[in-house]
MARVEXVEX-484497 format. One record per atom (N, C-alpha, C): residue in one letter; x, y, z. Coordinates in pm, whole numbers, padded with zeros to 5 digits, always signed. Example, Ala and Ser with C-alpha at 12.3 -4.5 7.8 and 13.67 -1.06 7.14 Angstrom:
2
A+01319-00569+00780;A+01230-00450+00780;A+01320-00330+00780;S+01285-00225+00708;S+01367-00106+00714;S+01290+00003+00787;
//
This chain:
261
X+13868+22485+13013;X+13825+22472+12874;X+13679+22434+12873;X+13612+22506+12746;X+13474+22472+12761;X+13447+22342+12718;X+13350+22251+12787;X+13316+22124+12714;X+13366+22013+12791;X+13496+22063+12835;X+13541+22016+12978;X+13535+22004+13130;X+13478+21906+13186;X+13443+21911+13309;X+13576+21891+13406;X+13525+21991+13508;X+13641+22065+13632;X+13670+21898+13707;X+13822+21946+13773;X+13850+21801+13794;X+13747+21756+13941;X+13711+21876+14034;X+13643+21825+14120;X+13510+21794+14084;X+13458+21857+13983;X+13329+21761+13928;X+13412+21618+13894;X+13492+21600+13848;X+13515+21455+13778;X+13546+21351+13915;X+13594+21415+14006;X+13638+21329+14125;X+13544+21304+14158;X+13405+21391+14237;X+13305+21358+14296;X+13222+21245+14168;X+13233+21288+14041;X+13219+21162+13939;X+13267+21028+14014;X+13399+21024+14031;X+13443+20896+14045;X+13437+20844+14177;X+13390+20919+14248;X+13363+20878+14365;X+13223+20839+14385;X+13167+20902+14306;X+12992+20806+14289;X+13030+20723+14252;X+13114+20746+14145;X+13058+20589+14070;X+13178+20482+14162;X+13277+20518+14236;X+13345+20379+14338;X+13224+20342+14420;X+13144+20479+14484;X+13084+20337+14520;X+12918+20288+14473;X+12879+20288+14370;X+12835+20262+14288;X+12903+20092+14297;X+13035+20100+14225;X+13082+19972+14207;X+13079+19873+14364;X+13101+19936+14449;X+13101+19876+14554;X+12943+19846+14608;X+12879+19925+14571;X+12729+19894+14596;X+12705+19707+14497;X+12724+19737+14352;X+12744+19637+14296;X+12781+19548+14323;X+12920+19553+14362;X+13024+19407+14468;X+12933+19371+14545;X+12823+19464+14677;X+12786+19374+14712;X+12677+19282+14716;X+12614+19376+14614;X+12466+19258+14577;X+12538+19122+14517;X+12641+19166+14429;X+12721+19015+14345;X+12750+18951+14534;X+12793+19001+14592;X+12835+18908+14706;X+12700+18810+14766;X+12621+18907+14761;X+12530+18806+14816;X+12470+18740+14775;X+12403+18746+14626;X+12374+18695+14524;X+12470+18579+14516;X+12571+18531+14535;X+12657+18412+14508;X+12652+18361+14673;X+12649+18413+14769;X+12592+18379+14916;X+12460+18279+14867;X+12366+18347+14874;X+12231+18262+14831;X+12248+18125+14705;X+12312+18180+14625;X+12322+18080+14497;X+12393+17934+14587;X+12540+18001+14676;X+12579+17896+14695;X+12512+17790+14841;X+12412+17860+14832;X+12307+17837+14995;X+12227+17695+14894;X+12145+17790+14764;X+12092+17694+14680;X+12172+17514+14672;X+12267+17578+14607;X+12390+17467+14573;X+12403+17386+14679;X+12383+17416+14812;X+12439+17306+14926;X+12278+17230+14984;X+12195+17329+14939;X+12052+17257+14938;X+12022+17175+14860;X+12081+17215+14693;X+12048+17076+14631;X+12162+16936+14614;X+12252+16942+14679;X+12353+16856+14717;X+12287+16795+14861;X+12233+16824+14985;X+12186+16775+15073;X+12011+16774+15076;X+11950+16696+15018;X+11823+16743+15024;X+11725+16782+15164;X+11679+16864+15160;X+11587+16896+15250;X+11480+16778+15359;X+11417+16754+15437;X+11301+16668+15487;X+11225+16663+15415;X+11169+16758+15358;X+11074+16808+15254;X+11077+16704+15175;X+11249+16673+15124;X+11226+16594+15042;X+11215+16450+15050;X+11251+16409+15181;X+11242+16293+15198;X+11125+16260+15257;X+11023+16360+15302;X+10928+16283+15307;X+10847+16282+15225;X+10839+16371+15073;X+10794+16307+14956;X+10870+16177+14901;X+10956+16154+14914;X+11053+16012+14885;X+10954+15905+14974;X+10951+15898+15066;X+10907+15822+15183;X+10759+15774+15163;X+10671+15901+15069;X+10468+15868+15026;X+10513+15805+14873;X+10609+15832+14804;X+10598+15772+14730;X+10640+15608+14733;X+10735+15557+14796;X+10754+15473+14856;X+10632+15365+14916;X+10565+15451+14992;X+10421+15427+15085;X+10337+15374+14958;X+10332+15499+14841;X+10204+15482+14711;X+10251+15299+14612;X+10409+15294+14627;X+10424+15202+14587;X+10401+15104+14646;X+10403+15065+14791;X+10391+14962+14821;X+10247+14909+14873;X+10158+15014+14857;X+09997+14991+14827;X+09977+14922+14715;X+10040+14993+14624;X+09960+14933+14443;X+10014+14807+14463;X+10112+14770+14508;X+10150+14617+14538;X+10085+14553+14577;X+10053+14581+14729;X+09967+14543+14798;X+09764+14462+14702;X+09761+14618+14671;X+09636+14576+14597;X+09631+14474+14497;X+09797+14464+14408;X+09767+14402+14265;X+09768+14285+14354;X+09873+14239+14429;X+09835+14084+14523;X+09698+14027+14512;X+09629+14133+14572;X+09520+14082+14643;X+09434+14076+14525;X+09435+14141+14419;X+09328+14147+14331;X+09409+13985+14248;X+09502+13994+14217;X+09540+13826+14168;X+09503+13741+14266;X+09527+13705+14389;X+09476+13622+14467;X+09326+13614+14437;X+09263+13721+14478;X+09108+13673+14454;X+09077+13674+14307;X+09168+13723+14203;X+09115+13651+14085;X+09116+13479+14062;X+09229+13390+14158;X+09206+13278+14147;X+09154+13186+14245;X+09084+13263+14307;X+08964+13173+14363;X+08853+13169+14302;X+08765+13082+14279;X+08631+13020+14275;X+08498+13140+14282;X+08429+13170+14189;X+08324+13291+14223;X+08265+13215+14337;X+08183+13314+14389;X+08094+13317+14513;X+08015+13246+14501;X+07923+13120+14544;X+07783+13079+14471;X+07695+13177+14572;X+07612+13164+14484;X+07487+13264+14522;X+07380+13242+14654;X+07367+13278+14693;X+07269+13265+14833;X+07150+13201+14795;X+07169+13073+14858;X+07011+13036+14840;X+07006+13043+14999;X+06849+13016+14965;X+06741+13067+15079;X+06752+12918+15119;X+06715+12951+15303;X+06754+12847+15407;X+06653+12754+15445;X+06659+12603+15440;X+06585+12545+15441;X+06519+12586+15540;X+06345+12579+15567;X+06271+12550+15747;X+06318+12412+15818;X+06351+12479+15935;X+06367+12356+16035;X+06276+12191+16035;X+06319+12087+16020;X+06265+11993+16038;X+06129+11979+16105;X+06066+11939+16121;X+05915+11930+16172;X+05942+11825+16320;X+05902+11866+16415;X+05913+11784+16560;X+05811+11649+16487;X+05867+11563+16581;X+05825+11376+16492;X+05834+11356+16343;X+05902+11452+16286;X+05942+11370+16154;X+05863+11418+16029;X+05896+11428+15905;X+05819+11460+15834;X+05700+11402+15803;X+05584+11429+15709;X+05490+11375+15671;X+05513+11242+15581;X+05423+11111+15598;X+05450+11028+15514;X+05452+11080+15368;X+05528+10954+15253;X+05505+10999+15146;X+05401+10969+15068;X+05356+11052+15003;X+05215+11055+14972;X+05060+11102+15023;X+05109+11140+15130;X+04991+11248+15200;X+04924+11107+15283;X+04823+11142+15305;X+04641+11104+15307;X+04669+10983+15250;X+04627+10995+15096;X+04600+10919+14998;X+04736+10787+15070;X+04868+10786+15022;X+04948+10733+15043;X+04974+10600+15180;X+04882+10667+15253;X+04844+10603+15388;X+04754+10515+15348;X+04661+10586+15305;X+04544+10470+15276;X+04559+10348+15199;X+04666+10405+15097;X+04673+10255+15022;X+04784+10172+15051;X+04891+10242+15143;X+04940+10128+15227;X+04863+10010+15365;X+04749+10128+15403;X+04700+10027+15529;X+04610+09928+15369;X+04535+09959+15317;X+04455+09884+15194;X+04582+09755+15214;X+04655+09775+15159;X+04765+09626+15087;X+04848+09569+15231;X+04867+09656+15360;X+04886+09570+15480;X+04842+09466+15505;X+04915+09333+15536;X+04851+09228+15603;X+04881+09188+15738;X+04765+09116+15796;X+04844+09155+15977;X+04893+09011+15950;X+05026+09017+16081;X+05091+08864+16087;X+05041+08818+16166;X+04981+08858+16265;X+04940+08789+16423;X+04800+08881+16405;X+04750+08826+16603;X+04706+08917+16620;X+04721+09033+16671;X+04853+09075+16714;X+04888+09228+16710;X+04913+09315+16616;X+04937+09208+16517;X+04949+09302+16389;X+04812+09348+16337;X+04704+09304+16397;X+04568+09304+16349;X+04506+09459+16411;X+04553+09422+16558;X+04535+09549+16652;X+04607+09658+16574;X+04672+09682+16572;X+04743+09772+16536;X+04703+09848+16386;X+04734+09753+16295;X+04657+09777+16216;X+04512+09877+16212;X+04405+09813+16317;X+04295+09872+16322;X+04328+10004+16425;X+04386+10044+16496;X+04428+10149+16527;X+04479+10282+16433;X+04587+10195+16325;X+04598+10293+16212;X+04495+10312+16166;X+04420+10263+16151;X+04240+10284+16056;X+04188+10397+16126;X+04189+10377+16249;X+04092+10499+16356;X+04206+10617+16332;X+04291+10586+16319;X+04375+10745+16366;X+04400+10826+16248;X+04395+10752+16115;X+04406+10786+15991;X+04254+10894+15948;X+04166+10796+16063;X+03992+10891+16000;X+04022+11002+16085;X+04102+11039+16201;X+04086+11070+16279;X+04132+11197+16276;X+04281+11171+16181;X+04342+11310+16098;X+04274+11384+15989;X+04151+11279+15919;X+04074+11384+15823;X+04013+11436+15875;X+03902+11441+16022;X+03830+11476+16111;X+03905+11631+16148;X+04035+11627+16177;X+04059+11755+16213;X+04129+11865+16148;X+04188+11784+16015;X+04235+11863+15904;X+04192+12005+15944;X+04045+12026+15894;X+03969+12144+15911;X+04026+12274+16026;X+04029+12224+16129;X+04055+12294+16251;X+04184+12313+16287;X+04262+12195+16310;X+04408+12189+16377;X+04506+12110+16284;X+04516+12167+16148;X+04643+12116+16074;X+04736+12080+16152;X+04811+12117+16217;X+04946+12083+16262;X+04873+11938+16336;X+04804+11957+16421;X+04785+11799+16494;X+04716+11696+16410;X+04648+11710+16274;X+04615+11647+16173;X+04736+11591+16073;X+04849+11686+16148;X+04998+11591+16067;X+05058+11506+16176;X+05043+11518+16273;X+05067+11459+16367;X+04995+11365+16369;X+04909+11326+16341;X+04799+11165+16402;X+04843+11106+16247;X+04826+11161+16169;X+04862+11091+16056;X+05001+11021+16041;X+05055+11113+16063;X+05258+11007+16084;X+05224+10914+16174;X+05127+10932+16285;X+05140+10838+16378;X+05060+10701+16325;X+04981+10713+16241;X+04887+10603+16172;X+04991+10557+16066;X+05056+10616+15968;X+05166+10588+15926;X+05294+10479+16002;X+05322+10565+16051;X+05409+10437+16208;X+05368+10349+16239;X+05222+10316+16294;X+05164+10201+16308;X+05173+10114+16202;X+05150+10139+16044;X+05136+10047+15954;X+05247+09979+15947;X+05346+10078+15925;X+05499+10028+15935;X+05557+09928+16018;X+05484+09932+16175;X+05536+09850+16231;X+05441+09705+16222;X+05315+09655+16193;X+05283+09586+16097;X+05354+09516+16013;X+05410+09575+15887;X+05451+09563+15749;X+05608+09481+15816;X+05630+09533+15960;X+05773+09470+15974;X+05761+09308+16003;X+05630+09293+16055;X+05581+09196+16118;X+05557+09058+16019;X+05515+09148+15910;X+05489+09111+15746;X+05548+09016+15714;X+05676+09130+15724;X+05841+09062+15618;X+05928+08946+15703;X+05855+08846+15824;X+05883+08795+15870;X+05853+08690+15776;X+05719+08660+15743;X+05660+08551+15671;X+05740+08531+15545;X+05816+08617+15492;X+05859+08605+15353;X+06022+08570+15348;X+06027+08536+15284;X+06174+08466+15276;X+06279+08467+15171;X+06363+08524+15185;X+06475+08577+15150;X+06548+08655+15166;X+06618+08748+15102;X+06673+08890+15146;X+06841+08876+15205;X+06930+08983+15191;X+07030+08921+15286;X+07034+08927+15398;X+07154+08838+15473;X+07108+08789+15624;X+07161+08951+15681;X+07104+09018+15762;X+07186+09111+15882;X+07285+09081+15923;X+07373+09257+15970;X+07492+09200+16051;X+07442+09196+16141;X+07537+09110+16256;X+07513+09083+16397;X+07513+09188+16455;X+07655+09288+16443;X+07660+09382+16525;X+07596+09482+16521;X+07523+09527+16377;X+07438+09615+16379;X+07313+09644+16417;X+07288+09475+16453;X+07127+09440+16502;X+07183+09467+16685;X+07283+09430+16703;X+07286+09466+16872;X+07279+09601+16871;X+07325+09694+16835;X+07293+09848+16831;X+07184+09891+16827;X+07161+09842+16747;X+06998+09860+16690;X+06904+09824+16840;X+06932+09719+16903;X+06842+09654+16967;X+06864+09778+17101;X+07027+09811+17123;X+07031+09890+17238;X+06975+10017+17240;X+06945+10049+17102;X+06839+10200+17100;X+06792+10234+17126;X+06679+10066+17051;X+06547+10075+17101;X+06532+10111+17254;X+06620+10049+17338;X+06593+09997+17429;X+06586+10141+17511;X+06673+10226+17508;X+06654+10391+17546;X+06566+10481+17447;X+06495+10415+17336;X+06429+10482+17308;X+06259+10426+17377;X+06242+10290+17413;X+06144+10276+17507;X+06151+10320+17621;X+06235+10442+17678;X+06238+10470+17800;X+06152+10567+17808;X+06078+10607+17703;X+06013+10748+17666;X+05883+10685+17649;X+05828+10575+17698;X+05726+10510+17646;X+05631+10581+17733;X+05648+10589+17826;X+05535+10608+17943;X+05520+10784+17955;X+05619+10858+17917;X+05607+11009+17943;X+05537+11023+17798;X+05560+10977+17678;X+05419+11004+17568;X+05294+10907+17595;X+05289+10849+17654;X+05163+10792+17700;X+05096+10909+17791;X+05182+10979+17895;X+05081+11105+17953;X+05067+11235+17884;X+05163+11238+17789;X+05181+11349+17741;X+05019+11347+17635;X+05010+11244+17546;X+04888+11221+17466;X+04816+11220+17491;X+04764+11174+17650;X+04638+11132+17718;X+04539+11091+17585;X+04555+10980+17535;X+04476+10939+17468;X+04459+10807+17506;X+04358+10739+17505;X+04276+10597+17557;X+04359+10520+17500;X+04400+10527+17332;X+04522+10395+17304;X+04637+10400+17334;X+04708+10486+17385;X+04831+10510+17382;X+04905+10418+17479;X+04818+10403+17577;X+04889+10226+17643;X+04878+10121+17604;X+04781+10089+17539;X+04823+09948+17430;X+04935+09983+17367;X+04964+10059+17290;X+05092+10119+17191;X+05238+10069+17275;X+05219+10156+17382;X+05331+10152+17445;X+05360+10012+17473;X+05256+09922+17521;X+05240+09768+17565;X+05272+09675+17429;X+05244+09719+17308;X+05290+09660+17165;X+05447+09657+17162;X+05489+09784+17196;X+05663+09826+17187;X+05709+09727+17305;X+05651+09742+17415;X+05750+09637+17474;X+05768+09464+17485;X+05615+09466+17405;X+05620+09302+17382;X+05715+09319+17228;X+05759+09348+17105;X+05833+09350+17049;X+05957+09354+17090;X+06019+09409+17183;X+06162+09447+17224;X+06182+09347+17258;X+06105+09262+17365;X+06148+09125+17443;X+06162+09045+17316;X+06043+09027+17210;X+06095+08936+17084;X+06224+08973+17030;X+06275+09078+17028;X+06396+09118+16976;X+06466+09052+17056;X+06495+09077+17171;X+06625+08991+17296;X+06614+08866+17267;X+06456+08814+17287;X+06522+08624+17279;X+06562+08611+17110;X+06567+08664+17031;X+06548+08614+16905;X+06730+08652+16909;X+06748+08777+16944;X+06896+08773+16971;X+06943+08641+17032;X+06945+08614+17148;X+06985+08516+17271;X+06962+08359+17186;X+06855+08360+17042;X+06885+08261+16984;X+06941+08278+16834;X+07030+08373+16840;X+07100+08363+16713;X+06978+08410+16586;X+06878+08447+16632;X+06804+08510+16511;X+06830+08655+16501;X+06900+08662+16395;X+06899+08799+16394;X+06817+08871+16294;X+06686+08817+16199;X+06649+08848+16100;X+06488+08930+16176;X+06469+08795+16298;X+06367+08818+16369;X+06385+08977+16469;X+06555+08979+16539;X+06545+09067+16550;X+06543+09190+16515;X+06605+09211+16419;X+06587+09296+16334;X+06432+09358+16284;X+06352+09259+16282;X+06208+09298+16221;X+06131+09327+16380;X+06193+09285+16456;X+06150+09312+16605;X+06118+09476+16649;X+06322+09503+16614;X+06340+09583+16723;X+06259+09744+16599;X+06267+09713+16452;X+06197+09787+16389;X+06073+09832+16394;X+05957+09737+16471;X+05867+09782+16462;X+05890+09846+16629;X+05951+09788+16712;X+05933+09904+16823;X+05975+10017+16786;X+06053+10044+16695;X+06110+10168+16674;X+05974+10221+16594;X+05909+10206+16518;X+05765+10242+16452;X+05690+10232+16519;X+05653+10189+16671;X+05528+10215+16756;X+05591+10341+16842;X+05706+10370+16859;X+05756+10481+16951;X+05770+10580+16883;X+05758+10589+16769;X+05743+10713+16681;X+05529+10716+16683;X+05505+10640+16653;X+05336+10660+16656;X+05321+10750+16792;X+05370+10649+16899;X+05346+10717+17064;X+05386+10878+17041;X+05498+10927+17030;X+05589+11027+16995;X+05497+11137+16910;X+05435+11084+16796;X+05329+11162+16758;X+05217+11228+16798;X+05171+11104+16858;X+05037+11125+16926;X+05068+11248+17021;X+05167+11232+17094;X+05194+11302+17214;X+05212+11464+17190;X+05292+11468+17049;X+05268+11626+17002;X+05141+11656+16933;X+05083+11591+16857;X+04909+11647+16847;X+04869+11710+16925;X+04902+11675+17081;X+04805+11774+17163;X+04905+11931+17229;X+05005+11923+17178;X+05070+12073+17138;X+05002+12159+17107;X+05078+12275+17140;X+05105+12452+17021;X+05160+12375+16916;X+05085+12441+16765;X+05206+12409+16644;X+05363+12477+16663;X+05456+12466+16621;X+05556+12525+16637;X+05541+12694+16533;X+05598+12746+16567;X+05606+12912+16557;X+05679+12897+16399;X+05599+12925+16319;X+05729+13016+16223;X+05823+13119+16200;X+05951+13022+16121;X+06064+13138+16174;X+06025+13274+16038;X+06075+13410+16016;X+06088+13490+15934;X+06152+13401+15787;X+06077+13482+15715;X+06124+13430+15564;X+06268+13466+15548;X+06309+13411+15452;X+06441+13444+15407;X+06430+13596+15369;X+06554+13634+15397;X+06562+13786+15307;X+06440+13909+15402;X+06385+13877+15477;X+06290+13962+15611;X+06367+13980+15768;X+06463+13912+15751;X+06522+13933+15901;X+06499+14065+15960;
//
């Protein structure tokens, strides 16, 4: 019949199209293969994923880390600011107070007690002209003769405060200390006597040790006011000696300014 297709056209029809369908079956087969590949991947996660689990973990326990530390150092104390470093002390001591001038009008109002206090005295006079003399040329040893004329007055002025009366009494034990100082600090008497090579510097030294002995007997008799004013001025003629002896130095070197290192 026309219009009608022959049955072996219709078979070879249905035989395309079986496998047609079977072509179909098996993409659906594998297609649910893979899906269920998916499915057991996202039920077991991958490394992948655990070692993004693992940085995030890591990221958290930084920001921790940091907020700590930024609260900790929010409650400490700001920084104080850098100041600039003092210069080293000056070898024999700083300058008296008052310069020059200051000297002068202490030797002016000095009175001698004896006559060593007289000597001495007039020694500060020479050594005081002696530092304006070289101002000009050798500052550093023009601070040096001057502390040392300074020292001299001082040990004078100790000599002074003998005559005057009052004050409180000293301790005992502090005057024996005192006295044992001196006593290693006159051990240095004779190496600034060569070191200065200067013409007075053995009287000086010879002033310090007739004071020290006044210090011992004045100890040995229960004076301790005497010793005390004793063993002070040896300690103020061994700083004069001590002076003298660096005058004839190199000045010391300056260090770099602050902030030039």
């Amino acid at each position: 019949m026309a219009g009608l297709c022959p049955i072996g056209s219709a078979t070879g029809s249905m035989k395309r199209g079986d496998g047609a369908v079977q072509k179909a079956n098996g993409c659906c087969g594998r297609i649910e293969q893979r899906i269920a590949r998916v499915q057991w991947n996202e039920r077991s996660p991958p490394r992948f994923g655990k070692c993004i689990e693992m940085l995030g973990i890591v990221n958290i326990g930084r920001s921790l880390l940091f907020l700590s530390s930024a609260l900790s150092l929010a409650g400490q104390p700001p920084v104080p600011p850098r100041v600039p470093v003092p210069p080293p002390p000056l070898p024999g001591g700083p300058p008296p107070p008052g310069g020059r001038q200051g000297v002068r009008q202490r030797l002016t109002e000095a009175k001698p007690a004896g006559e060593p206090s007289r000597k001495i005295l007039g020694l500060a006079r020479a050594y005081l002209e002696k530092s304006e003399s070289l101002e000009s040329g050798s500052p550093f040893a023009a601070s040096r003769v001057l502390v040392a004329a300074d020292a001299l007055i001082r040990a004078a002025e100790h000599q002074q405060h003998l005559q005057q009366k009052g004050g409180p009494p000293p301790v005992g034990s502090e005057i024996m200390r005192h006295v044992e100082r001196v006593y290693f600090r006159l051990q240095q008497a004779d190496y600034f006597v060569k070191q200065s090579a200067d013409p007075n510097a053995p009287s000086i030294a010879d002033f310090a040790r007739e004071y020290y002995q006044g210090a011992l007997r004045a100890t040995d008799k229960g004076d301790l006011r005497t010793a005390d004013e004793c063993a002070k001025s040896t300690d103020e003629l061994m700083r004069a000696l001590e002076n003298l002896a660096l005058s004839t130095a190199l000045p010391p070197k300056q260090g770099p300014e602050p902030g030039k290192l």
